[in-house]
C-alpha positions, 0 to 999 in steps of 0.5 A: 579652069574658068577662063574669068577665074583664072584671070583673076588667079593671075591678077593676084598672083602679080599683085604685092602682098607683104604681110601687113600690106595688103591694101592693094590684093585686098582691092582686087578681092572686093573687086572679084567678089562685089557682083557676087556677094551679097555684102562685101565688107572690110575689118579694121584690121584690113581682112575681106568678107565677101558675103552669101546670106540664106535664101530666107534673108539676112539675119536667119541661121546666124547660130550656123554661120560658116567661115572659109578663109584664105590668107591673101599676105606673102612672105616679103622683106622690109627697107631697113637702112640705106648707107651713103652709097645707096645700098639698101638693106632688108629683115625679113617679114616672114620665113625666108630661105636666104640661099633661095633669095641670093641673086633675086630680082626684087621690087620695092613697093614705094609711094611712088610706084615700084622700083625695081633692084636686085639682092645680092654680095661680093661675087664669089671671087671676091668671098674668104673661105669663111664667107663661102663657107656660112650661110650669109644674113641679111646684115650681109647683103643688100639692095641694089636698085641702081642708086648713084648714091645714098641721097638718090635712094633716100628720094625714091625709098622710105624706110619701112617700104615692103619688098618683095621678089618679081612677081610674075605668074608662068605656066607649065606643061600638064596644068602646072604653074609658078609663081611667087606667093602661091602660099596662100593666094590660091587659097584666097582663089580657092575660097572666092572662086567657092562664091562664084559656084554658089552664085544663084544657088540656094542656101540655109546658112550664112557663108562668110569668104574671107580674105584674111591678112598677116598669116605669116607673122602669126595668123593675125587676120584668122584670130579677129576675123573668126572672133568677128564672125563668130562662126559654127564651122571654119574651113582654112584654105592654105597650101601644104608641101607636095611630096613629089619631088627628091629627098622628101621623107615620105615616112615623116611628111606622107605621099602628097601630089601634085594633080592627085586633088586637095588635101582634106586633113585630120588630126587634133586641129581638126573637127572629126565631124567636119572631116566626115562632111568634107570626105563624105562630100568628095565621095558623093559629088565624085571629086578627087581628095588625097586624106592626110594626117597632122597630129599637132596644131597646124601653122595655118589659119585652121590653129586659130580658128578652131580656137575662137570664143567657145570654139569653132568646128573647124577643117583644112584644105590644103593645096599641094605646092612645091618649093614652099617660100621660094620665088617658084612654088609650084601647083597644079590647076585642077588642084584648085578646081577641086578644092573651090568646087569640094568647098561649094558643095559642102556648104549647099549641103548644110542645114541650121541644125547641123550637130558639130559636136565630136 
């Protein structure tokens, strides 16, 4: 991986991202994408479009625009109540396994800076045979971030404060990582380390990268970012489950592996002329994709995209990624090598007068 680029992968993988609250990574895409854009600019609803307009100027092609979107928010928790101890108490803000989360070191993102602290519950001595035996929710545990009592927490913590796990980002053996939150920051990696390929290369159509906000409570970001740019073609960049592991029934889900490249998906969310381009453009340019189906409207970005004003020619990528929604999802670097490089290609590929229609 560029070494640059990869600096910048890390940077946004230990940086926070509560759907909702993204200031923060958004700050660091803009940065990434200012010298290589020629805009950069911010919605009110907080989601980043880094900009590459046609060789003949701003304002040509605009009928072909093309969208590629990664969305930049993680799953999180949210400060709901702190008790006269000084325990905190969460919800969640997007899908959370609670047996994953139990004995996790945690950051609350305050004002102030982050605190840190620790998820937890009785210890297992202390548990009744009924409280071993359930699943606990989150009215069950809480947030120990060391208070002596409510009135210390009230000082540091305000309700409402975005929590997330430990952010950090550790490297593999055999091009593997783990990290919190690659779901979906390696798509945002994906779609912006596209812009860097096309830096000094000519193109016929607009090429909008964009960093969409609140995936995980609804694909918010996706739905008024595409209705603002009103797109010909979105390419959705999101991660997908890697099948690569025990238990996983390879007859409902497919074979998905990690290092064996991104996958190109197709299925009635997709555009079977996008498909085409994206596979035929992976054949021709050499690079490694594994094909998979999905026959039902995606839970990504892709859903809403293809839904926008009169409708959007639209594709996904996806990344494969193990132990989705846990502190260590895990991929594989060159996975996000390919996909970066499959999405620069097919956008130099393109011409004004590309036909979308099926």
């Amino acid at each position: 991986m560029h070494e640059r680029s990869h600096q910048f992968l890390q940077t946004l993988l230990e940086t926070p991202s509560a759907s909702g609250f993204e200031q923060a990574i958004q700050q660091v895409v803009r940065d990434w994408a200012k010298p290589l854009a020629d805009e950069v600019t911010t919605d009110r609803h907080g989601n980043v479009f880094a900009i590459r307009y046609p060789a003949t100027g701003k304002g040509t092609a605009d009928h072909a625009r093309v969208m590629l979107a990664g969305h930049c928010d993680q799953i999180a928790l949210m400060v709901q109540h702190v008790d006269k101890e000084g325990f905190l108490y969460v919800q969640p803000i997007g899908g959370w396994d609670m047996q994953i989360l139990l004995g996790q070191h945690l950051t609350v993102w305050t004002r102030n800076g982050p605190i840190p602290g620790v998820v937890s519950r009785k210890a297992a001595h202390l548990l009744t045979n009924e409280e071993r035996n359930k699943v606990p929710q989150f009215a069950d545990v809480w947030v120990d971030i060391g208070a002596k009592d409510g009135k210390e927490a009230e000082e540091l913590v305000q309700h409402g404060d975005p929590v997330t796990v430990a952010l950090g980002y550790r490297p593999l053996r055999n091009g593997l990582a783990v990290s919190p939150a690659m779901d979906d920051k390696v798509g945002v990696w994906v779609v912006m380390e596209a812009l860097r390929l096309l830096q000094g290369k000519p193109l016929q159509v607009p090429v909008y990268c964009v960093s969409t906000v609140q995936e995980e409570i609804g694909l918010r970001g996706a739905t008024t970012s595409a209705y603002g740019i009103h797109p010909a073609v979105g390419i959705a960049v999101d991660v997908c489950h890697a099948t690569d592991t025990p238990g996983n029934e390879k007859k409902q889900l497919g074979e998905v592996k990690l290092g064996e490249g991104p996958v190109v998906f197709r299925g009635p969310n997709i555009s079977p002329r996008v498909f085409e381009r994206l596979e035929a453009t992976a054949k021709s340019r050499e690079i490694a994709v594994q094909i998979r189906g999905v026959p039902r409207a995606t839970g990504t970005d892709a859903n809403v995209i293809q839904l926008t004003r009169d409708g959007v020619a639209t594709g996904l990528i996806g990344i494969p990624n193990r132990y989705m929604h846990s502190p260590v999802e895990m991929v594989h670097l060159e996975d996000l090598n390919r996909a970066a490089q499959l999405l620069a290609e097919f956008c130099l590929d393109l011409t004004p007068n590309q036909d979308w229609t099926p």
